[in-house]
N, C-alpha and C positions, 0 to 999 in steps of 0.2 A: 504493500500500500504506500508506503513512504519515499519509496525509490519512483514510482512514477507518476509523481504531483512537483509541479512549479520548476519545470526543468531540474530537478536533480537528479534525473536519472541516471545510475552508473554505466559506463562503458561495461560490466559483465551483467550480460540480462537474463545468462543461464541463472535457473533454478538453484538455490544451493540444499545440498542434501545435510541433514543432520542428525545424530543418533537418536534422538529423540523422537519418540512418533507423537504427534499431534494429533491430539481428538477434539474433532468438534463440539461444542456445548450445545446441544441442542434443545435443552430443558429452558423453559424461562426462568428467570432471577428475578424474585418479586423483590418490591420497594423501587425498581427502575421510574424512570422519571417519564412521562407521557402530558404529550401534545393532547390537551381537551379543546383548545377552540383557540381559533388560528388568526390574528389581524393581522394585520398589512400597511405599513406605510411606508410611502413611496414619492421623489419629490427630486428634480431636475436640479434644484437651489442648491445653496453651497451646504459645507456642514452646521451651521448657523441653524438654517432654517429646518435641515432635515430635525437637529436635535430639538428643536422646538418641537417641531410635529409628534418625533415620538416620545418626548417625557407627556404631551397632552394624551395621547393617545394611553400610554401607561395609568393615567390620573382616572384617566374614565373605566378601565379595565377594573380598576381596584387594587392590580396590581402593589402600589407601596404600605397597601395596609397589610399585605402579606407576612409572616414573620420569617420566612426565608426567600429568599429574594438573590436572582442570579445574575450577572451583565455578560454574556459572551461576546467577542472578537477574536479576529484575527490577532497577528502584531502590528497591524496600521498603528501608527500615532493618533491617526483621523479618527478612531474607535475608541479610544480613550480618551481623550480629550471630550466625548460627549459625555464619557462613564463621568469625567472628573466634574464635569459640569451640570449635570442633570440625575444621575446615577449612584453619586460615590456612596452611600447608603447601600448598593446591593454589592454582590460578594462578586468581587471582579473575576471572569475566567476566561484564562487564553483556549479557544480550540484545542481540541487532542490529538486531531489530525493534524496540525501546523505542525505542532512542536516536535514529534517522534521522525518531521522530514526533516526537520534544521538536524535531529541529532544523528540522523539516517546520513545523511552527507559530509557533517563530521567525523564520523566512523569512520567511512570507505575509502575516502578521500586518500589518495597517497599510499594505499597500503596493499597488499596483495588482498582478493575476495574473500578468503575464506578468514584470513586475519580481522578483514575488516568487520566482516558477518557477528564473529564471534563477539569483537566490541560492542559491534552495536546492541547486540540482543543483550548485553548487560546491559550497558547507555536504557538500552528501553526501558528493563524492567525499574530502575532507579527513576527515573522519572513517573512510568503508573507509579510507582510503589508512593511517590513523594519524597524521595531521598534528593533532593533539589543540590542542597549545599555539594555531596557525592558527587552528583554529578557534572557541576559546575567544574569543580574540582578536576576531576579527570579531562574535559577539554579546555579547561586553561593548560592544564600540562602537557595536554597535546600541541595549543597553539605556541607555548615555550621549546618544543620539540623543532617545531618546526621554522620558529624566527617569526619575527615580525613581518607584514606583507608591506612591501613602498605603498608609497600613497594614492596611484591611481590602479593600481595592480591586481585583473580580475582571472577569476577562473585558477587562479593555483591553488595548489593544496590546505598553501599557510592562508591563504587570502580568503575558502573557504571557511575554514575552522575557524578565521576572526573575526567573520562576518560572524556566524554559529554563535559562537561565545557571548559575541553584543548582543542577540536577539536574546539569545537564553539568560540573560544577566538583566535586562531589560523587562523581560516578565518574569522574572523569579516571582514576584508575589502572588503571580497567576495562575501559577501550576503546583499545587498543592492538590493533586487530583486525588490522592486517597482519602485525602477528608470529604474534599466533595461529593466522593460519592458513599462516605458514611451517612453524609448530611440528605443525602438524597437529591443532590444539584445535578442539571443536564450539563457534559464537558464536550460537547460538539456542537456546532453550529450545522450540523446537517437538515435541519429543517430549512433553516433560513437559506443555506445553501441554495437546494432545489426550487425553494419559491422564489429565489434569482432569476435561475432558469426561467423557471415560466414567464415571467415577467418580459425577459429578452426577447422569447418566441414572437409577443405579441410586440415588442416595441422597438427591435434592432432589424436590420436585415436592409442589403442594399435598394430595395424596391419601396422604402417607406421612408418618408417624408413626411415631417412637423414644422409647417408654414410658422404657425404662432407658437412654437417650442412643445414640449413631451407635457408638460404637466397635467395636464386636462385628460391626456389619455392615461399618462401615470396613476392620476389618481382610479379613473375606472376601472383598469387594470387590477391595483389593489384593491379596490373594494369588491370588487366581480370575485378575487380571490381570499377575502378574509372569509372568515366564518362567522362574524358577528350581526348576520343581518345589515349591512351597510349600508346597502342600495335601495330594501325596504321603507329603512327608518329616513332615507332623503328622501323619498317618494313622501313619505307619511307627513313627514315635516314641511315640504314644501307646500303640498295640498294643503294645512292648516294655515302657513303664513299667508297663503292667496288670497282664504276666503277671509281673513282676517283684514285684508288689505285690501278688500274689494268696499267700498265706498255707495252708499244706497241714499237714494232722496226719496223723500214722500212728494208725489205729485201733487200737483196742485190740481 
């Protein structure tokens, strides 16, 4: 999974075999955290305005009266800087999928396969586990391994691993995954993901064209794809303000 997301895929794309045999879990694991009802907001404007939209949207949810309360992202800046602004009250969490590629490419990186395999499936298990500091630890000492990268210097070994390190150092407080998931917190953005997607389907593509800009269709988009009744309760609300707004004289 980790080797082929956001270009880091390794030059050896054979399988690697290991004494271990792997059985799949196929029982459910109760207390998992589940999607009951889905909104949507959506918004061509800078980050300014997106955050606005979604702490109001959060406010009508009910969402901050909740007693646990989660904020996921990538490692954007852009994602946190809403959390710090609108959010900082919920339990900040970097993606699970992000983090295991940054440590997936630190691994590999520079080393023969099977060496590098074998790091990384520790690298991983220290990171679920929430062994943060550990694992910090281990690719600092790799990037000390390897020297310092010059300063416009991409794609080498040292240049990845200190890229890695800054990411990983940068969300230390974010990946505390084993607690989050004692606390019962979702550690993926795979919902949001997918409703990306869909999203694009209807509003990228070279044959479409937004004369007076995306937002208008952005917004139908979301709300066609939340779960909350959206497009109802405008219908319902508009029909009232009309007839409220409609103006009647007595004949003379």
């Amino acid at each position: 999974m980790a080797r082929e997301i956001k270009g880091f895929t390794h030059d050896a794309k054979a399988s690697l075999e290991t004494k271990e045999q792997v059985v799949a879990e196929t029982e459910d694991r109760g207390g998992r955290p589940e999607v009951l009802v889905k909104s949507v907001v959506a918004t061509s404007g800078d980050v300014e305005a997106f955050g606005r939209r979604l702490v109001a949207a959060a406010y009508e949810r009910g969402f901050h009266a909740a007693e646990r309360k989660a904020f996921l992202g990538d490692g954007s800046a852009t994602n946190w800087s809403v959390w710090r602004e609108h959010f900082s009250h919920y339990t900040p969490i970097l993606d699970f999928v992000h983090a295991p590629m940054y440590v997936y490419a630190a691994a590999m990186t520079g080393r023969p396969v099977e060496e590098g395999w074998f790091c990384y499936r520790d690298w991983a298990q220290w990171l679920w586990s929430g062994e943060i500091d550990r694992l910090l630890a281990a690719v600092e000492q790799r990037s000390c391994e390897l020297g310092p990268p010059d300063k416009h210097e991409t794609g080498t070994p040292r240049s990845v691993v200190a890229t890695v390190l800054t990411y990983l150092a940068n969300n230390r407080t974010r990946m505390n995954y084993a607690e989050y998931r004692k606390r019962g917190l979702p550690i993926t953005t795979a919902a949001m993901e997918s409703t990306i997607k869909q999203i694009d389907r209807r509003i990228k593509g070279t044959e479409k064209f937004w004369d007076e800009g995306g937002d208008p269709m952005l917004q139908l988009v979301a709300d066609r794809l939340s779960q909350t009744n959206a497009v109802a309760r405008f219908w319902s609300r508009r029909l009232d303000r009309l007839i409220h707004a409609s103006c009647y004289h007595q004949a003379s």
